[in-house]
C-alpha positions, -999 to +999 in steps of 0.1 A: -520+161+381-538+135+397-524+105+411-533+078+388-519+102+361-488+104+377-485+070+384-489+064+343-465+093+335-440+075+360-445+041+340-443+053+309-414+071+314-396+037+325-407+015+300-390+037+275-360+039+294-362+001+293-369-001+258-340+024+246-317+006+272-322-027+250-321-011+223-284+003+230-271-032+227-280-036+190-285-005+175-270+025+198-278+049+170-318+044+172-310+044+208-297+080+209-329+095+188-353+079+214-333+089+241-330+123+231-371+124+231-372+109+262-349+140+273-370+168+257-402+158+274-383+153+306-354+177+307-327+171+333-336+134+336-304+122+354-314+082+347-316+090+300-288+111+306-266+087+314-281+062+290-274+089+262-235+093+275-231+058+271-247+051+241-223+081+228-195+059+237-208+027+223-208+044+190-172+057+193-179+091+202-156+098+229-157+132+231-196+139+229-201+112+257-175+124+281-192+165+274-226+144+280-215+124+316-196+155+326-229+178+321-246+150+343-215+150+367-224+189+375-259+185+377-257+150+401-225+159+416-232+134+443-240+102+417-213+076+416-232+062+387-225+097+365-186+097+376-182+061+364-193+070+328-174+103+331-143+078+337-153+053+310-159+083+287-124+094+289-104+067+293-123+062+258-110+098+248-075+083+260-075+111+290-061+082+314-057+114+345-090+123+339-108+090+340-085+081+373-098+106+389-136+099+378-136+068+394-117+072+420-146+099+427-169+071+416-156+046+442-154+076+473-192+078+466-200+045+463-178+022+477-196-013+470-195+000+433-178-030+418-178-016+382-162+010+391-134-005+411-127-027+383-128+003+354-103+022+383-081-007+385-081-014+346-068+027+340-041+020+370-028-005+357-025+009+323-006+040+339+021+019+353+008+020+394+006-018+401+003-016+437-029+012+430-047-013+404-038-043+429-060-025+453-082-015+430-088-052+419-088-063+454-118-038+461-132-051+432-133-091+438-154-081+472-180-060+453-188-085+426-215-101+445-234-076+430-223-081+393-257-100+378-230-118+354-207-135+380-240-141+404-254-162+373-223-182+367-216-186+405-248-202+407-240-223+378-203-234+393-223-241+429-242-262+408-217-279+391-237-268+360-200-263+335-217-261+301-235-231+316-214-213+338-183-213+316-202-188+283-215-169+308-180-167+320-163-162+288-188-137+276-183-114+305-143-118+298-144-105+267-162-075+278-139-071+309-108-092+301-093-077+332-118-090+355-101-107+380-129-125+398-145-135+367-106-150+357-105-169+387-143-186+385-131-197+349-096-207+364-119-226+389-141-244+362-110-255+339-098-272+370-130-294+381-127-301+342-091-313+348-076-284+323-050-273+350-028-260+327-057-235+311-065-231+354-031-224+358-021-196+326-058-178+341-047-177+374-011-164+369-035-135+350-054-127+378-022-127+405+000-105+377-029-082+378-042-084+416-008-099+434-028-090+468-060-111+454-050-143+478-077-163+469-066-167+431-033-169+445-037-203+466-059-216+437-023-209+413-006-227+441-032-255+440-027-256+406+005-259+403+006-288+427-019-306+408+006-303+375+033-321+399+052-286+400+054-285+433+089-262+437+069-235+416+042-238+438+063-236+475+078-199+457+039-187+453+030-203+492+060-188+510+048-155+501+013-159+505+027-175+543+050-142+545+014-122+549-001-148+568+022-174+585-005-195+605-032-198+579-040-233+582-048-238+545-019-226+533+005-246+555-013-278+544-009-271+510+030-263+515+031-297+533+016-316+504+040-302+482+068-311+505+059-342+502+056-347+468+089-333+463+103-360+494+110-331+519+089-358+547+106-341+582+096-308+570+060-317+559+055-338+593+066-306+612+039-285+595+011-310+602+018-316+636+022-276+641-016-275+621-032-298+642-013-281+676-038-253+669-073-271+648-074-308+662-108-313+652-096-308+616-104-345+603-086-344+567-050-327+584-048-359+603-056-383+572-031-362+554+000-363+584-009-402+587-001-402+545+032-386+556+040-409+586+029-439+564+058-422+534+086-422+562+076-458+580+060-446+616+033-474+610+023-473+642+018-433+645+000-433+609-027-455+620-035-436+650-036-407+626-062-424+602-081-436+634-080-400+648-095-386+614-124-416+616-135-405+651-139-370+640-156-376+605-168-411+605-178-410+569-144-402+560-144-430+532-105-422+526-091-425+561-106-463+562-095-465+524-059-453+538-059-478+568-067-506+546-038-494+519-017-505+543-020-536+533-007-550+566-034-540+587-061-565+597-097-550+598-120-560+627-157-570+631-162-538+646-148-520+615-167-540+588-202-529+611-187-491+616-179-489+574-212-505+564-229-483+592-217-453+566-221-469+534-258-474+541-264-433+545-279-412+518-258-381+525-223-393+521-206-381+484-197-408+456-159-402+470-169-411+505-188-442+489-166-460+466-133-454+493-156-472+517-162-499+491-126-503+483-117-508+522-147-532+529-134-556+498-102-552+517-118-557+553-141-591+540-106-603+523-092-601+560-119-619+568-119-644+541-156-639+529-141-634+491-177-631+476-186-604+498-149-588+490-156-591+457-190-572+459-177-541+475-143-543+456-170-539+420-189-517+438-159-495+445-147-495+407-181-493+394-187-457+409-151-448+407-151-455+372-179-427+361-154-399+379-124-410+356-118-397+319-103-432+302-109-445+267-093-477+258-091-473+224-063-441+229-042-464+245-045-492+215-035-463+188-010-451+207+005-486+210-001-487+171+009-453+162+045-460+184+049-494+164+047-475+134+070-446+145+104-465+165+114-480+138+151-501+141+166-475+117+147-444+144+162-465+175+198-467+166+200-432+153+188-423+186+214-440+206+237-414+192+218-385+199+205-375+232+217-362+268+246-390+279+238-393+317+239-427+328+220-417+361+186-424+355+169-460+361+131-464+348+113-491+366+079-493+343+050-515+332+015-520+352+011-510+385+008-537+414+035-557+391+060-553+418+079-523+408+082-510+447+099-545+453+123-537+428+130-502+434+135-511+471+164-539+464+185-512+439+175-482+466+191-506+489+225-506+469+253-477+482+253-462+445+214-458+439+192-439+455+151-440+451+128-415+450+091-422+437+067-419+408+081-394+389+056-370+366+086-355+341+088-381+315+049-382+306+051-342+310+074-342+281+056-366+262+025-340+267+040-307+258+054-327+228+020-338+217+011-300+215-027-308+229-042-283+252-077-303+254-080-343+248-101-339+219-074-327+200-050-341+177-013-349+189+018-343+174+033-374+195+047-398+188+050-390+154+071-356+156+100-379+178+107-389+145+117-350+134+135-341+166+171-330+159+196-344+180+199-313+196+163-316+204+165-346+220+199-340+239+176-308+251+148-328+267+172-355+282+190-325+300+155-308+308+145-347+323+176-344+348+172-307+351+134-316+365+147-346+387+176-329+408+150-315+433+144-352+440+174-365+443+186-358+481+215-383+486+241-374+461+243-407+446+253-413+413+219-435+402+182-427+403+151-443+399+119-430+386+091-461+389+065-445+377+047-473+361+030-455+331+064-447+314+061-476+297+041-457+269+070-440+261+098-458+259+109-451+224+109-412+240+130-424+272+157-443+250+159-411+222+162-385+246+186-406+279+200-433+258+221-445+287+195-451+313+187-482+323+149-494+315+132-523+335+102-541+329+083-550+357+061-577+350+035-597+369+009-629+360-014-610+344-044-621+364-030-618+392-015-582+383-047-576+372-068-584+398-041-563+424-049-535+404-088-539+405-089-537+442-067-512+442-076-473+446-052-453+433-054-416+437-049-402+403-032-417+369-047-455+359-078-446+343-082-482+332-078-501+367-115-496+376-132-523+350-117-555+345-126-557+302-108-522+299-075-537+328-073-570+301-071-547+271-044-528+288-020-553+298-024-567+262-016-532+247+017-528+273+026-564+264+023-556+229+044-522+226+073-538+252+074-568+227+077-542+198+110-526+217+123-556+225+121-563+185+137-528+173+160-522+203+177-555+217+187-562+249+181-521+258+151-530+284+153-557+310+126-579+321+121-591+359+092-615+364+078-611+397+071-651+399+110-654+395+119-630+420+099-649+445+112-682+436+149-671+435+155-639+445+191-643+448+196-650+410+169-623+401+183-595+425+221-606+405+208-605+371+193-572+379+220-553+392+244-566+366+224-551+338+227-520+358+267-523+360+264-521+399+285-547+416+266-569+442+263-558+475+246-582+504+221-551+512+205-554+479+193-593+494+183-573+528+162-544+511+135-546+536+163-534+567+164-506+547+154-475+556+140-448+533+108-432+522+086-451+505+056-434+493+033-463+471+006-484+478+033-513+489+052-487+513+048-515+539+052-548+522+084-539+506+100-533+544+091-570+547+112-604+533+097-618+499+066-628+506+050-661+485+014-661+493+007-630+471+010-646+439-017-673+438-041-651+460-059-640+429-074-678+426-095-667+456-114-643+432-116-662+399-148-670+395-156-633+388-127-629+367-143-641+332-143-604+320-105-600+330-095-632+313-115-627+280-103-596+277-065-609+281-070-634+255-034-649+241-015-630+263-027-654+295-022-679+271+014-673+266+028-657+299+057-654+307+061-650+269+046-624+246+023-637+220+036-633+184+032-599+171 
């Protein structure tokens, strides 16, 4: 035969092999007749032989398919390809020995053979040996370079292209639901989508069925932080630090959650034994200075944020971080060094707007308020298209509460719940002087403070029964169905969820995370005996402090001055409501009043607590405590006046704030008439 005919025979033969190959997918039993031709005029070929064993097994034919791949098996005895359909062929004829022992061949030939690793950890783990299939998967995650599947939606995740990568990803999972690599590159996409539960139930998947797979392991731990469940995610680090006690990433993890959970010495110890060993690591120094700036070592945090600038100048947040000190004066030399990086092309959107945020902050040092102003919107503006907020959610919420707390609901509820006395919610908008507060009861020898906790708007969310926003919710309409059993239940999970926070064995405890405000009716069914206070600011000048501020997660609606207005009218609104159907349950401080006559406020205050008044509570800024928001460092400072006509700097680009306020402004201190 000449070459040219050869070359045609040779073609030939592969664009049947192509054709019966696609047809396998959609009609396997057409597939088998052409492969069988394909067989008779080329006897023995190894390539249609195992196309035939497989398409045996895609019709159900266990048996015929394993005699077909083991035929193969003697006759290419040195083919990883022919063991791994012998395997698949009997685990499919349920002879789980058999098909461990074809792919364990499989693998010995081949070991870059992904498919196989994953088919040999699959029948392991069936048979009971988890350590064997945790190996097995392990082998498998570093193979899967080579799966065309996971390449394709890798390529999709690098390119932050979701609405592609994530059928890709689910397609291949319901062929291989025990694909590990593929679980964790979903786990990966519900998190940049801000699904951390869905990241989180994927990756505890992937650990149950690869505990040695570290990778999906710190990416659980990750997102278990991110869900404020921070204890759950310390177990998961320990042991991942057991294996590997100086890997850098880890430790700064555990320090994070330390933090969050108010462990501050133990956190500080970590960073400073991280950056002992990578010093040129800028974000481990912005991170320390966040945990030196918690405890009160001003003048060590700023070196920290000044030691994170010199090794990444573009580090947006570090400035940000300096200038959320609020007591630190930018220079000259700062305002040319920021605007230096602001004017790149390279720098990300998060490097950008925390640049814009501290030069507003840096101009407002230096009293150039239309320049502030610029930067401040800037800032927002680009902030803003990052954040998931829609104003109308909160104004039917606001509504659907109304309708729900009724009197009749309220006073029911003050005989059901859990009894404890201990907790004390200081709520409403942010930058409405909540710190201020919390610091003068924190300050008191029977209260102890501890931060913004996440529990009550957790319970408000596995109430609502939502696992995506576009859903319905079940809250707050199913409070009204709640047995008091139920409710006593989530008071005593609230204080079950708390103790870790709670270091000083006082009998009191404050949780100021602003936000609870949207669930007081909750808060007041579920703890009837806390004590609820209302923190409440000029609402231009509230809202304003809120524009220019960056906050790291959680206010949605601070970034554009319409959407701030229509806020503060809805909180105004639903606090008037409880004020209407619970009386005298929630108490009010105006900040202007504490300012004015802090004596009388700071008395009034810890009489509707039942504490008794002690001179400390007048001294809170000689106290000493952790202090972890954005006013950490004013609030260890005596009342201060000037902050609350500072707004009047910026009003005359505050038309959108005030429209959107409308009778509220009007009527401030007082609610307008429902």
């Amino acid at each position: 035969m000449g070459a040219q005919m050869v070359q045609e025979a040779v073609g030939d033969l592969a664009t049947a092999l192509a054709h019966a190959e696609r047809l396998s997918r959609r009609e396997p039993a057409l597939a088998e007749t052409q492969i069988r031709e394909i067989l008779r005029a080329v006897p023995g070929q190894r390539d249609a032989g195992l196309l035939l064993a497989a398409t045996l097994r895609t019709q159900g034919r266990a048996a015929d398919a394993a005699a077909a791949a083991r035929s193969l098996v003697d006759s290419h005895s040195g083919w990883a390809a022919a063991h791994h359909e012998l395997g698949l062929a009997l685990a499919a004829d349920a002879d789980a020995a058999g098909a461990i022992a074809a792919q364990t061949r499989a693998v010995g030939l081949d070991p870059q053979m992904g498919v196989a690793w994953r088919a040999l950890a699959d029948q392991l783990f069936a048979a009971g040996d988890a350590a064997g299939a945790d190996t097995a998967f392990v082998r498998y995650v570093s193979a899967t370079r080579k799966d065309p599947d996971l390449v394709a939606a890798g390529a999709a995740l690098v390119a932050n292209r979701l609405d592609a990568a994530e059928p890709l990803l689910r397609g291949h999972l319901r062929r291989h639901p025990t694909d590990v690599a593929a679980i964790r590159m979903l786990a990966e996409l519900a998190a940049r989508m801000g699904r951390y539960g869905d990241a989180e139930r994927l990756l505890a998947r992937a650990v149950d069925l690869a505990p040695s797979f570290e990778a999906a392991a710190h990416q659980l731990a990750l997102a278990l932080y991110r869900q404020n469940k921070s204890v759950e995610a310390l177990e998961l680090l320990d042991r991942l630090l057991a294996r590997q006690p100086d890997h850098p990433t880890y430790l700064n993890l555990k320090a994070a959650c330390l933090v969050r959970i108010g462990e501050y010495e133990a956190a500080i110890e970590i960073y400073e034994r991280v950056l002992a060993e990578h010093s040129q690591h800028a974000r481990a120094w912005m991170s320390f200075g966040h945990a030196l700036k918690t405890v009160g070592r001003q003048d060590d945090c700023i070196d920290a944020y000044r030691k994170a600038i010199a090794l990444q100048p573009e580090l947006g947040e570090a400035y940000w971080s300096l200038a959320n000190l609020k007591t630190v004066k930018f220079t000259a030399e700062d305002r040319v060094a920021m605007q230096a990086q602001l004017a790149r092309t390279d720098i990300s959107d998060e490097d950008r707007f925390h640049l814009g945020y501290a030069l507003g902050k840096a101009f407002e040092d230096a009293k150039d308020y239309a320049a502030s102003f610029r930067h401040y919107e800037a800032g927002a503006a680009l902030r803003r298209k990052s954040v998931q907020y829609d104003a109308a959610e909160t104004t039917d919420h606001v509504a659907r509460s109304r309708a729900v707390f009724t009197p009749e609901l309220m006073a029911a509820g003050r005989q059901a719940g859990c009894p404890a006395p201990d907790p004390i919610f200081i709520l409403g908008l942010p930058r409405a002087g909540s710190t201020l507060i919390e610091q003068i009861l924190s300050s008191h020898s029977m209260v102890e403070g501890t931060m913004e906790l996440p529990d009550i708007i957790a319970i408000a969310k596995d109430l609502s029964g939502r696992k995506k926003r576009s859903e319905a919710s079940a809250y707050p309409e199913i409070m009204a169905a709640l047995p008091p059993e139920r409710l006593a239940e989530l008071g005593e999970e609230f204080i079950a969820r708390t103790r870790v926070h709670r270091k000083q064995g006082r009998p009191f405890f404050i949780d100021k995370m602003p936000n609870n405000f949207a669930h007081v009716g909750l808060i007041q069914m579920i703890l009837p005996n806390a004590r609820i206070i209302d923190a409440r600011r000029h609402p231009m000048a509230n809202g304003f402090s809120a524009f220019k501020q960056h906050f790291a997660r959680g206010q949605g609606f601070s970034y554009d001055l319409s959407e701030l207005g229509l806020y503060y009218r809805d909180y105004v609104e639903l606090m008037s409501h409880f004020d209407a159907v619970s009386p005298g349950r929630v108490h009010r401080v105006i900040y202007e009043n504490m300012v004015a006559a802090p004596e009388a406020e700071v008395r009034a205050l810890l009489d509707y607590c039942g504490l008794e008044f002690e001179p400390a509570c007048l001294k809170f800024y000689e106290t000493e405590r952790a202090v972890r928001t954005a006013s950490s460092e004013q609030v260890r400072q005596p009342i201060f006046k000037d902050a609350v006509e500072h707004w009047r700097h910026y009003e005359p680009w505050l038309e959108p704030l005030k429209a959107a306020l409308g009778p509220v402004l009007d009527t401030y201190p007082e609610a307008p008439p429902i």
